[in-house]
BALUMDO-610781 format. One record per residue (C-alpha): x, y, z; residue in one letter. Coordinates in Angstrom, 1 decimal. Example, Ala and Ser with C-alpha at 12.3 -4.5 7.8 and 13.67 -1.06 7.14 Angstrom:
BEGIN
+--------+--------+--------+---------+
:      u :      v :      w : residuo :
+--------+--------+--------+---------+
:   12.3 :   -4.5 :    7.8 :       A :
:   13.7 :   -1.1 :    7.1 :       S :
+--------+--------+--------+---------+
//
This chain:
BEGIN
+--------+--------+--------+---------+
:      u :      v :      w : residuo :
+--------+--------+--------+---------+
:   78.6 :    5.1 :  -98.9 :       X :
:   74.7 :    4.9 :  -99.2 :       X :
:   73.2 :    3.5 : -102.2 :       X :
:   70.0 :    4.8 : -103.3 :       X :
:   67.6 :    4.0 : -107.1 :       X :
:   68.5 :    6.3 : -109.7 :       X :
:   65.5 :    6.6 : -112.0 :       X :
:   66.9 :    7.7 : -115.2 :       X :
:   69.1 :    4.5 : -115.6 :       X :
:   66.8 :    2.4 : -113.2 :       X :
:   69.5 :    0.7 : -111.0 :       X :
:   71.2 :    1.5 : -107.7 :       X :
:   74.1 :    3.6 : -107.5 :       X :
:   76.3 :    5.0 : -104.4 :       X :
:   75.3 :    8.4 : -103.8 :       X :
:   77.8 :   11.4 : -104.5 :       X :
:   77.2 :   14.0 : -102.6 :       X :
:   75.6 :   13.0 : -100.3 :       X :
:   73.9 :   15.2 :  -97.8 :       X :
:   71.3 :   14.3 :  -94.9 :       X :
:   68.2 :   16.1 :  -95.0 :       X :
:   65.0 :   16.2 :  -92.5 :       X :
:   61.5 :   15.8 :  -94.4 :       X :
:   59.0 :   18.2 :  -93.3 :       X :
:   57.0 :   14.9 :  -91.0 :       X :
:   61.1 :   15.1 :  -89.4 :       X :
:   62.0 :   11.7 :  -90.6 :       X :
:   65.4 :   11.7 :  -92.0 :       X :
:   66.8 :   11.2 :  -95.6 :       X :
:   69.6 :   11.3 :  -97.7 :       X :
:   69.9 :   13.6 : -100.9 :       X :
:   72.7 :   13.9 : -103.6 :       X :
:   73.1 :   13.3 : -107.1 :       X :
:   74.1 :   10.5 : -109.4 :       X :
:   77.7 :    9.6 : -109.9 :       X :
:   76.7 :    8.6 : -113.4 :       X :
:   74.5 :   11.0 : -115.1 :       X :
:   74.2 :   13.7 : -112.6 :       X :
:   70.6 :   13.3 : -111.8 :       X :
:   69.4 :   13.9 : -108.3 :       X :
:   69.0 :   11.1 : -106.4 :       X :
:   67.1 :   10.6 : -102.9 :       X :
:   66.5 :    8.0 : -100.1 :       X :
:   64.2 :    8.2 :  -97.2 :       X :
:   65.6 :    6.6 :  -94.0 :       X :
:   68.5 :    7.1 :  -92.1 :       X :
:   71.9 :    7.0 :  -93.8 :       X :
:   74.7 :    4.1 :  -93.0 :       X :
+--------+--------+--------+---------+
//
């Protein structure tokens, strides 16, 4: 699983749902929510 910063509890977290994405420059991320308090949650780079 990749782990990403959640900013509403300020700490890593595994990301659930976790879907990759392209940004609009095409590097890759990852996107999905917070297994905690649902927020979403989003890492630039390519996922592990």
């Amino acid at each position: 699983m990749t782990q990403g910063y959640c900013l509403k509890e300020r700490k890593k977290v595994e990301i659930a749902n976790a879907t990759e994405v392209t940004l609009k420059n095409g590097r890759p991320a990852t996107q999905g929510t917070c297994p905690n308090c649902g927020t979403k949650v989003f890492r630039i780079g390519k996922s592990k």
